[in-house]
C-alpha positions as CSV (number, residue, x, y, z in Angstrom):
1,X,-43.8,-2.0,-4.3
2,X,-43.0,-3.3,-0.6
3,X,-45.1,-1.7,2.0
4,X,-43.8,1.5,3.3
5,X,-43.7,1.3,7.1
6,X,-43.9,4.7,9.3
7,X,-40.7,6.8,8.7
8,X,-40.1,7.7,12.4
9,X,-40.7,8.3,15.7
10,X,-38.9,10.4,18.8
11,X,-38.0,9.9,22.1
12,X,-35.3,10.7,24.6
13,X,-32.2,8.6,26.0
14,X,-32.6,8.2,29.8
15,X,-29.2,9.6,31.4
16,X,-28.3,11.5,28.3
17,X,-31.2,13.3,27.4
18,X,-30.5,13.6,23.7
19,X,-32.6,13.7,21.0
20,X,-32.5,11.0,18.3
21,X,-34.8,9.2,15.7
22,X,-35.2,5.1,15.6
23,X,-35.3,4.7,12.0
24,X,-37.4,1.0,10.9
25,X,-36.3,-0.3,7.6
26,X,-38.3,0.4,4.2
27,X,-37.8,-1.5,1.6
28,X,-37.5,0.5,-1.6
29,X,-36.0,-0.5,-4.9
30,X,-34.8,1.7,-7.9
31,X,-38.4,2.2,-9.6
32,X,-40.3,2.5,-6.4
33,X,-38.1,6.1,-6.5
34,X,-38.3,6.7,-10.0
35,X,-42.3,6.7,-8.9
36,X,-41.8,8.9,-6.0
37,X,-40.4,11.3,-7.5
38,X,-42.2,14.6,-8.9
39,X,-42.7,15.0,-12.9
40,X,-41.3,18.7,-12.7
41,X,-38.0,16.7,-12.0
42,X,-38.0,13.1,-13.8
43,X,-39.1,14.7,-17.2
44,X,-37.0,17.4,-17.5
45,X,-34.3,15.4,-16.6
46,X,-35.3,12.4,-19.3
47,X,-35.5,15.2,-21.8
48,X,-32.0,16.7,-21.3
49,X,-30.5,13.1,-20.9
50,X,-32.0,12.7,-24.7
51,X,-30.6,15.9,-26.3
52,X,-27.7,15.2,-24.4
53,X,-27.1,12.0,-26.3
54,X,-28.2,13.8,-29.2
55,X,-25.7,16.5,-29.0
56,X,-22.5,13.3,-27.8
57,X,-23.6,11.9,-31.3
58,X,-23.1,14.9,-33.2
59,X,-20.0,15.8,-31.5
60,X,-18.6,11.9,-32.5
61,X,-19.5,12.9,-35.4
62,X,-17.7,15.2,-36.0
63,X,-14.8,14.5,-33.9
64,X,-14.4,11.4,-36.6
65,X,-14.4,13.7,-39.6
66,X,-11.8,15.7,-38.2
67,X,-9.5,12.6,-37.3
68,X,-10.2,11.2,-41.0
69,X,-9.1,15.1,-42.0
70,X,-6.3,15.1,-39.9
71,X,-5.1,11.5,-41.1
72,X,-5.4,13.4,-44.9
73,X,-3.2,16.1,-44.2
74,X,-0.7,14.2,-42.5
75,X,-0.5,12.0,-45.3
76,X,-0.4,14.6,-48.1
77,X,2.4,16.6,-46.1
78,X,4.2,13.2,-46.2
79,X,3.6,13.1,-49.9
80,X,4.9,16.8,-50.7
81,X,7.9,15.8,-48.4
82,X,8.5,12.9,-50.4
83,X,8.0,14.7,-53.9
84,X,10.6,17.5,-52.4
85,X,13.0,14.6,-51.5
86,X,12.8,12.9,-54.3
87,X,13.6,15.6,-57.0
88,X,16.3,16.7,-54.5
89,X,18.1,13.5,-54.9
90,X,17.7,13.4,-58.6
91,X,19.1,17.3,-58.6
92,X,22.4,15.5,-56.2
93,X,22.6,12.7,-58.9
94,X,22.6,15.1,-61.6
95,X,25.5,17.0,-59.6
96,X,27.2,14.0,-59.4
97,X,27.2,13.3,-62.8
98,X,28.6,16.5,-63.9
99,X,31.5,17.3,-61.4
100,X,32.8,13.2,-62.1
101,X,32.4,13.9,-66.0
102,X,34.5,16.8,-66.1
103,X,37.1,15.8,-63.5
104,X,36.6,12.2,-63.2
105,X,37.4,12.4,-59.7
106,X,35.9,9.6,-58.3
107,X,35.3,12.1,-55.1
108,X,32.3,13.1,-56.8
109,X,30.5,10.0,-57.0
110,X,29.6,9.6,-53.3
111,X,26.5,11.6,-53.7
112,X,25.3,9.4,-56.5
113,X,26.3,6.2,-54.6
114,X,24.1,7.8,-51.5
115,X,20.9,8.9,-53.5
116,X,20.6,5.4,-55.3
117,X,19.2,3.7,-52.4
118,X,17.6,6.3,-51.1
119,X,15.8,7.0,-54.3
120,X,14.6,4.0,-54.1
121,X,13.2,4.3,-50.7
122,X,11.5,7.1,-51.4
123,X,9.6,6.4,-53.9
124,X,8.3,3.0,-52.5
125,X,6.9,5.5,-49.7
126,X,5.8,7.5,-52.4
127,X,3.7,5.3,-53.9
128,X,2.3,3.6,-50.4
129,X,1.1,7.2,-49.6
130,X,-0.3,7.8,-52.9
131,X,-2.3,4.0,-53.4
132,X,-5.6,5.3,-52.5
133,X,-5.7,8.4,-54.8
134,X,-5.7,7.5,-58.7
135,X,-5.0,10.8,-59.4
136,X,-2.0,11.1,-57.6
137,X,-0.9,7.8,-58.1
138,X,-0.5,8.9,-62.0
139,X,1.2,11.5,-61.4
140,X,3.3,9.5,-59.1
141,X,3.8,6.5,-62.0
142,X,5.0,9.6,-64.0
143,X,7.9,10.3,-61.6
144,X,8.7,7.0,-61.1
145,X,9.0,6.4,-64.9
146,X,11.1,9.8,-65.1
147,X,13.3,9.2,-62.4
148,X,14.2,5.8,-63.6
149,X,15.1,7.2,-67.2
150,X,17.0,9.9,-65.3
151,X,18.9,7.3,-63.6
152,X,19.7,4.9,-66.6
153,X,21.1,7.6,-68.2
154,X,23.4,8.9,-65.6
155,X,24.9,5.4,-64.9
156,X,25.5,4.9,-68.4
157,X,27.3,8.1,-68.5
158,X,29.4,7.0,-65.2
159,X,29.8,3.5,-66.4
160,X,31.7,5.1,-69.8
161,X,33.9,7.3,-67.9
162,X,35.2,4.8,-65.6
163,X,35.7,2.0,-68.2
164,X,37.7,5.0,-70.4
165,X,35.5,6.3,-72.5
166,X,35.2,9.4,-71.5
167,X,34.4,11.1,-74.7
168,X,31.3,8.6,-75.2
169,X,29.8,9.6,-72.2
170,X,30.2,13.3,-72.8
171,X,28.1,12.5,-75.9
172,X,25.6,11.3,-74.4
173,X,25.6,14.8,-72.0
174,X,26.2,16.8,-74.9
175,X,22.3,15.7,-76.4
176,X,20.6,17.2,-73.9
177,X,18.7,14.0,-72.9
178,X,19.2,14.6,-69.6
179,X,18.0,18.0,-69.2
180,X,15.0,17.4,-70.9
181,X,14.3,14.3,-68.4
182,X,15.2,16.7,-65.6
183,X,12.8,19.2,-67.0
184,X,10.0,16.7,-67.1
185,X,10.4,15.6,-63.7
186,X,10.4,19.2,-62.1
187,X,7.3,20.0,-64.5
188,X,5.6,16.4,-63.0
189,X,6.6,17.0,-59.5
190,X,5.5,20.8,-59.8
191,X,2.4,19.4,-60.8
192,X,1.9,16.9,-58.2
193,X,2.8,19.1,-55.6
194,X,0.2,21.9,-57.0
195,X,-2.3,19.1,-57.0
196,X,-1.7,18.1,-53.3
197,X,-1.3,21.8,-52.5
198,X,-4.8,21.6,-53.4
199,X,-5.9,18.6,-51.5
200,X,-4.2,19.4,-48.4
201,X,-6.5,23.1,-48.7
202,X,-9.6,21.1,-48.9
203,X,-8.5,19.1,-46.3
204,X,-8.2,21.8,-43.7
205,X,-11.1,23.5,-44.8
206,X,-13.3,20.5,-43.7
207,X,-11.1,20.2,-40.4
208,X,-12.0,23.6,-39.5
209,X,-15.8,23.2,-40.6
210,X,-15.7,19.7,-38.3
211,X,-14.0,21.8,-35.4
212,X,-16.8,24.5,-35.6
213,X,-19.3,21.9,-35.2
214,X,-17.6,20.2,-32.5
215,X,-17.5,23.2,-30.8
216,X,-21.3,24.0,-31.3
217,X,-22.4,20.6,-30.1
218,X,-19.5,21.0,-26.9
219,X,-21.6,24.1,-26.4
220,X,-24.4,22.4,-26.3
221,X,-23.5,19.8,-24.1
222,X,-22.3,22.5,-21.7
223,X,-25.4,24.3,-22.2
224,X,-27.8,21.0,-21.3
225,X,-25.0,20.2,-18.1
226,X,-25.7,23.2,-16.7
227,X,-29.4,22.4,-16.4
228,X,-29.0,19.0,-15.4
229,X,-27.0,20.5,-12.6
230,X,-29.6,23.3,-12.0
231,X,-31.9,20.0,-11.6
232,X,-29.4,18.3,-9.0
233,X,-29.0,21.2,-7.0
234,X,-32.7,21.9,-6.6
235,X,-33.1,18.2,-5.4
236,X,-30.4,18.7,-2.9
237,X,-32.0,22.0,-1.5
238,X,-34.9,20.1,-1.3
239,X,-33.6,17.5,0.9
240,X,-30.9,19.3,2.5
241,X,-33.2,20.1,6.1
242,X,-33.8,16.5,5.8
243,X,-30.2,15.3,5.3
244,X,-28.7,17.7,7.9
245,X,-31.7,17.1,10.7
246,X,-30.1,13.2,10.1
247,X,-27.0,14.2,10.4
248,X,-27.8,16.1,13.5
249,X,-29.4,13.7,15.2
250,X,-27.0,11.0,13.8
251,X,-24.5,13.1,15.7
252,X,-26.0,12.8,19.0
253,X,-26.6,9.5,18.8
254,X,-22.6,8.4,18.3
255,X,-21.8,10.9,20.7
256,X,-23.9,8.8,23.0
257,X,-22.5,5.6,21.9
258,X,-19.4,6.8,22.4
259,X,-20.0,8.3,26.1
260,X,-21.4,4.6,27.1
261,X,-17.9,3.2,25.5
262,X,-15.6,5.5,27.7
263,X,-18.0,4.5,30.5
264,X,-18.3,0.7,29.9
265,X,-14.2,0.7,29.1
266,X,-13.3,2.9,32.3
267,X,-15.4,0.3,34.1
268,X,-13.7,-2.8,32.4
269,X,-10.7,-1.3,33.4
270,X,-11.1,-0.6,36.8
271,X,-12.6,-4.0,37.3
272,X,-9.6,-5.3,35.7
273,X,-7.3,-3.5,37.5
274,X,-9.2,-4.3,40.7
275,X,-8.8,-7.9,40.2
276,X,-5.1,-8.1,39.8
277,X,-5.3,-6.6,42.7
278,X,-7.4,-9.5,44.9
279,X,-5.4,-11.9,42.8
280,X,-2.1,-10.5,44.2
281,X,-3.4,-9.8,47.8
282,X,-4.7,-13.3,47.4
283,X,-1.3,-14.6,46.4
284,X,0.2,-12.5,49.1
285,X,-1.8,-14.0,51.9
286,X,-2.2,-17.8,50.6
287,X,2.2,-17.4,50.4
288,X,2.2,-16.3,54.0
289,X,-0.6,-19.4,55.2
290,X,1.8,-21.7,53.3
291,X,5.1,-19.9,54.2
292,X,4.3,-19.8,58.2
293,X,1.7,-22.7,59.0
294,X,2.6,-25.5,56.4
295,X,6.3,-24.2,56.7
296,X,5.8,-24.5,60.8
297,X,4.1,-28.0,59.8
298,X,6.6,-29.4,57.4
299,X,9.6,-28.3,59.7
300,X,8.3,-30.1,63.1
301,X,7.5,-33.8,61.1
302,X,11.0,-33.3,59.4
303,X,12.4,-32.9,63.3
304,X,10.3,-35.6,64.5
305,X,11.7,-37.6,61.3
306,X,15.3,-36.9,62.7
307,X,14.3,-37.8,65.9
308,X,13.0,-41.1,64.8
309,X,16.3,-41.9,62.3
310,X,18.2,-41.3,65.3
311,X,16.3,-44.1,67.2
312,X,16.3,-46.4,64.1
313,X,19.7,-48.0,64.7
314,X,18.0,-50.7,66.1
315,X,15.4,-50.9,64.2
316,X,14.6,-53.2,61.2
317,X,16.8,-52.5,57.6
318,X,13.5,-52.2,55.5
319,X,12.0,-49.7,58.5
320,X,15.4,-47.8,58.2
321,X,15.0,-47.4,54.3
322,X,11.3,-46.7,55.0
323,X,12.3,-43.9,57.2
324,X,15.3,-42.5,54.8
325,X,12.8,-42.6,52.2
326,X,10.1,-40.6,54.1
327,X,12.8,-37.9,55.1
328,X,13.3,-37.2,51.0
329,X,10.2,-36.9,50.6
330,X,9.7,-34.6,53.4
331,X,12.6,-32.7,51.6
332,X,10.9,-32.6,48.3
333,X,7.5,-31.6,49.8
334,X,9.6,-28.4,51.7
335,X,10.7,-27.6,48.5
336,X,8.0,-27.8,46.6
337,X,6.8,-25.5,49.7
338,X,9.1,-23.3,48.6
339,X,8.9,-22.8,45.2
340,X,5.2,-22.4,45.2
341,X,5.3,-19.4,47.7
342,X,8.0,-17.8,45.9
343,X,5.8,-18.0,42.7
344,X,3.2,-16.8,44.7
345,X,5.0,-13.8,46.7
346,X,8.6,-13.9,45.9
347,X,10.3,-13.2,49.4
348,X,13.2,-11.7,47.5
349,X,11.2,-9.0,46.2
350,X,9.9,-7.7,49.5
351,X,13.5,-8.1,51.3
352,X,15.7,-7.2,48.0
353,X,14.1,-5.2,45.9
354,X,12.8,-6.0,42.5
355,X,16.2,-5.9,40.3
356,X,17.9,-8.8,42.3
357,X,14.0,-10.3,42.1
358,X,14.0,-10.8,39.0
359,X,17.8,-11.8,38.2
360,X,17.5,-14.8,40.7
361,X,14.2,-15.9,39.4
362,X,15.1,-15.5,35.6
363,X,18.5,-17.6,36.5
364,X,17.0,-20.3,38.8
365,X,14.1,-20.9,36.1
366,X,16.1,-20.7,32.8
367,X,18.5,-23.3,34.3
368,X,15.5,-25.7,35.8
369,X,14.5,-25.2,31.7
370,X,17.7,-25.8,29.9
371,X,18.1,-22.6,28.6
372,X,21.2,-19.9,28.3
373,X,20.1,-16.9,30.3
374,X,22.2,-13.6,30.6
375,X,20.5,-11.0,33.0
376,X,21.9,-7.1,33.4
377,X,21.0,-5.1,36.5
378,X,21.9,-2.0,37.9
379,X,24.3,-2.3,40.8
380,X,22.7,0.3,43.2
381,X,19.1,1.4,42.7
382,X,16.6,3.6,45.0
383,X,13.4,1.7,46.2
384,X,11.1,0.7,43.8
385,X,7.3,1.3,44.9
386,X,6.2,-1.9,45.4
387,X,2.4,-2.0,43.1
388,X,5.2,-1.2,40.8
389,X,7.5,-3.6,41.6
390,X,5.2,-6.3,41.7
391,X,3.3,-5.4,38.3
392,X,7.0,-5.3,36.5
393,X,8.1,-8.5,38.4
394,X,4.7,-10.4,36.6
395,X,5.4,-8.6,33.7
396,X,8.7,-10.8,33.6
397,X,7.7,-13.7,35.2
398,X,4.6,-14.0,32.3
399,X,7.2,-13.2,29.5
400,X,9.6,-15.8,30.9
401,X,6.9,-18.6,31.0
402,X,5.5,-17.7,27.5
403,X,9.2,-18.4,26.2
404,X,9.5,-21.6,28.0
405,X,6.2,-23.0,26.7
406,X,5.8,-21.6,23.2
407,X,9.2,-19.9,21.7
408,X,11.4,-23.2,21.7
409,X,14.2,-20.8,22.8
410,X,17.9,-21.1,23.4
411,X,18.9,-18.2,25.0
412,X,17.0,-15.6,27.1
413,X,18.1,-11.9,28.0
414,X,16.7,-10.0,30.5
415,X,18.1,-6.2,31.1
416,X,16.5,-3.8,33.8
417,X,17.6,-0.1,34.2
418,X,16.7,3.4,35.4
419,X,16.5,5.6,33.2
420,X,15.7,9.6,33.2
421,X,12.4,8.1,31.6
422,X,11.7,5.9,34.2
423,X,11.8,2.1,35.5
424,X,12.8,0.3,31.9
425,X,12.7,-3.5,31.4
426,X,13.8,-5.6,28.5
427,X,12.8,-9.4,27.8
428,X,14.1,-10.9,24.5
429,X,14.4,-14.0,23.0
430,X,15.8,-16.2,19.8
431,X,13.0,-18.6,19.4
432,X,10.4,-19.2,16.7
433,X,8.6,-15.2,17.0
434,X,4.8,-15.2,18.0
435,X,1.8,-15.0,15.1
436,X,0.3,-11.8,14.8
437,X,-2.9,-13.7,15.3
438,X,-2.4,-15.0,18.5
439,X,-0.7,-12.1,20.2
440,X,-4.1,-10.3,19.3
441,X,-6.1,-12.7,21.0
442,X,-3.3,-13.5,24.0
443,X,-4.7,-13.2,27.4
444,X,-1.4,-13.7,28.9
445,X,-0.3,-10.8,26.6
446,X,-3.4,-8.4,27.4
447,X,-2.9,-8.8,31.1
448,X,0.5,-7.5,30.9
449,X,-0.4,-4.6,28.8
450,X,-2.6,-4.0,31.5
451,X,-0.9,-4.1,34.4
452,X,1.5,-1.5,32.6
453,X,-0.6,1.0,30.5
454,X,-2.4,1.2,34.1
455,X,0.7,2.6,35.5
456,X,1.1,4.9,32.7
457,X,3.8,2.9,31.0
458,X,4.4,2.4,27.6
459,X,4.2,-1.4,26.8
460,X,5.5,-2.7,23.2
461,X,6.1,-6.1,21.7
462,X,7.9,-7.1,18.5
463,X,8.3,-10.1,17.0
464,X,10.1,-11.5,13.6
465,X,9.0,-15.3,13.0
466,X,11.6,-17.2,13.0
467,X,13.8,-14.4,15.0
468,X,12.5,-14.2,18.7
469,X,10.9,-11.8,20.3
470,X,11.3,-8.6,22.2
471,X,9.3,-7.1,24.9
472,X,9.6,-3.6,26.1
473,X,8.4,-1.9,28.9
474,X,8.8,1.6,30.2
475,X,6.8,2.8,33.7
476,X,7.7,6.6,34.4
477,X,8.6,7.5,38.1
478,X,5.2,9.4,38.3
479,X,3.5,5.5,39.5
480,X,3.4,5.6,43.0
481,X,1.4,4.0,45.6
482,X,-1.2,6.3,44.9
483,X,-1.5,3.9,41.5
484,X,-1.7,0.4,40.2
485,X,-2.3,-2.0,42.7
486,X,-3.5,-1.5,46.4
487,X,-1.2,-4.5,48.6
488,X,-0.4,-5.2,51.8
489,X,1.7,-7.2,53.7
């Protein structure tokens, strides 16, 4: 057996103050607790387990005779069914025989055309019932011999009458033959059916005599249960301190797990939240350097670049083209300008409001990509606090670039509205869907979710592969400046 190590030792969680155990590993296997176990519980429950297996062996027992009974009966009831059908038939050809011999109607010879088949029928099942007793099996070869007389001589009879002979086969009804056949059979079958009468008595004598049995050993087994569970339950009160002093102080300890969770998260969040922040007062102030100095830049070499094509006349071709060239790329480089600070602060969002924000961004970029846009706005809306704003304007902007780099789209919508809910934007798509894999692990994702859920908005994304995608995003009217993000201009 491994070395047991010491079970436990307490202290207390700085901060918390709760109570809780630091459990070390001991490594036990099954016989190591057979061992530590107390004889006043192993042997008692050995000895039950025993007479318990005793007492299952007696009762399989016994439940075996009683299906080997049971098969008996059933097949000596199918016998005395048989017997009964059998003579029944013979009384219907007999019948038969009579009503066509005194009429010769041949109306009457339907019953004997329907038992001759079925005669035979019967006694093949007859005699597969009967194959395992010799006893009844004779009695059975009786029958058989019996009805076959009964038959021959109730064909011959038929076969007369219908060839013209009628008074031949009255004859042959007129010896009594056939009576004395018929009596025969009903003494046989009377005797058979005595005989199984007999049988099938036995047979349910030893079913009951198996049941009683069964019943004693399932009394038994009860009987033996209930001390094996007298057993269990006194090792459970024995252990139940132990178990619920565990419990207890496995309580406190999740509890405490959980309190440093909601502390760490809260924290994660706020630092998240906090750095959206910088990154958008960053953005804010790095568009208005670019917008007002290397705007103010940009503008005076352009004029000094006019000023100088205006002087050029005389000037060499090749310093003309120079010159021409230098002015495009002056133009490019204000553009360029542009676009950067409007990705960076859009200026239409501050002067505009975010609805006709985002309808001139989703339009200029979708055409720059190649791709069919259709965008729905309100016409008239009130002003949209602007942490709001912005965090709904990113929301689109990061939604419109995820479609551009990774759905292989051909058409983009966009629809924003106010609703009695609250602010309400839609992004959806027809390109190839996004893997349930990767829109777990998505930063680009996780930041929007963000940027809403800490507005108190409701953020959801579905997705068919191969169908596009659909964003959804619902902020209530309740985020105001108080919330969200902390900007200034």
């Amino acid at each position: 057996m491994a070395p047991v190590e010491p079970a436990a030792e307490w202290r207390v969680i700085d901060g918390n103050g709760l109570p809780w155990r630091q459990y070390r590993s001991i490594h036990l296997d099954f016989w190591d607790g057979l061992r530590l176990l107390p004889g006043s519980i192993w042997l008692p429950i050995v000895a039950i387990s025993l007479l318990g297996l005793g007492v299952f062996a007696m009762n399989e027992w016994s439940v075996g005779r009683i299906r080997v009974a049971g098969e008996g009966v059933s097949r000596t009831l199918g016998m005395q069914n048989e017997v009964i059908a059998l003579r029944s038939q013979l009384v219907d050809l007999e019948s038969a025989q009579r009503g066509y011999l005194l009429t010769t109607n041949s109306r009457y010879l339907a019953p004997y055309e329907a038992a001759l088949p079925e005669l035979h029928v019967i006694s093949a099942k007859l005699r597969s019932l009967a194959a395992a007793d010799s006893e009844v099996l004779a009695l059975v070869t009786r029958l058989e011999e019996l009805r076959g007389i009964k038959i021959a001589e109730v064909t011959a009879s038929i076969s007369l009458t219908q060839r013209g002979d009628r008074a031949s086969a009255m004859a042959i009804l007129r010896t009594g033959e056939g009576r004395k056949v018929m009596d025969d059979f009903r003494a046989v079958a009377q005797e058979l059916l005595q005989l199984l009468d007999s049988r099938l008595g036995a047979l349910r004598v030893e079913q009951t005599r198996s049941l009683v049995l069964s019943r004693y050993a399932f009394a038994a087994l009860a009987l033996l249960t209930l001390a094996l569970i007298l057993l269990v339950v006194r090792l459970f009160v024995a252990n139940s301190l132990r178990r619920e002093e565990q419990r207890y102080e496995e309580e406190h300890e999740r509890r405490r797990l959980e309190v440093i969770i909601e502390d760490r998260t809260r924290e994660l969040s706020r630092l998240t939240t906090h750095l959206q922040s910088a990154s958008e007062q960053e953005k804010s102030e790095i568009a208005r350097d670019l917008h007002d100095e290397m705007g103010g830049l940009l503008t005076a070499a352009k004029m000094d670049l006019a000023w100088l094509q205006g002087r050029s006349i005389t000037m060499d071709p090749e310093v003309r083209e120079k010159l021409d060239e230098l002015v495009r790329t002056m133009t490019e480089a204000m553009h360029l300008k542009r676009r950067v600070v409007e990705n960076l602060r859009p200026a239409l969002l501050d002067h505009f409001g975010l609805p006709t924000a985002l309808e001139a961004y989703f339009d200029e970029t979708c055409k720059r990509a190649g791709l069919a846009c259709r965008t729905s706005i309100p016409e008239d809306t009130a002003p949209i606090p602007q942490p709001l704003a912005i965090a709904l304007f990113r929301v689109g902007q990061e939604s419109l670039t995820n479609i551009i780099r990774h759905a292989k789209a051909r058409n983009v919508e966009m629809m924003f509205e106010v609703t009695d809910a609250g602010y309400h934007l839609t992004v959806s798509d027809d390109g190839v869907g996004i893997d349930p894999e990767r829109a777990r692990s998505s930063h680009g994702l996780a930041g929007m979710r963000h940027r809403i859920v800490s507005l108190d908005g409701n953020f959801d994304i579905r997705s068919v592969p191969g169908e596009g995608t659909r964003l959804d995003v619902l902020v209530p009217f309740a985020a105001t400046e108080g919330q969200g993000y902390q900007l200034s201009r």
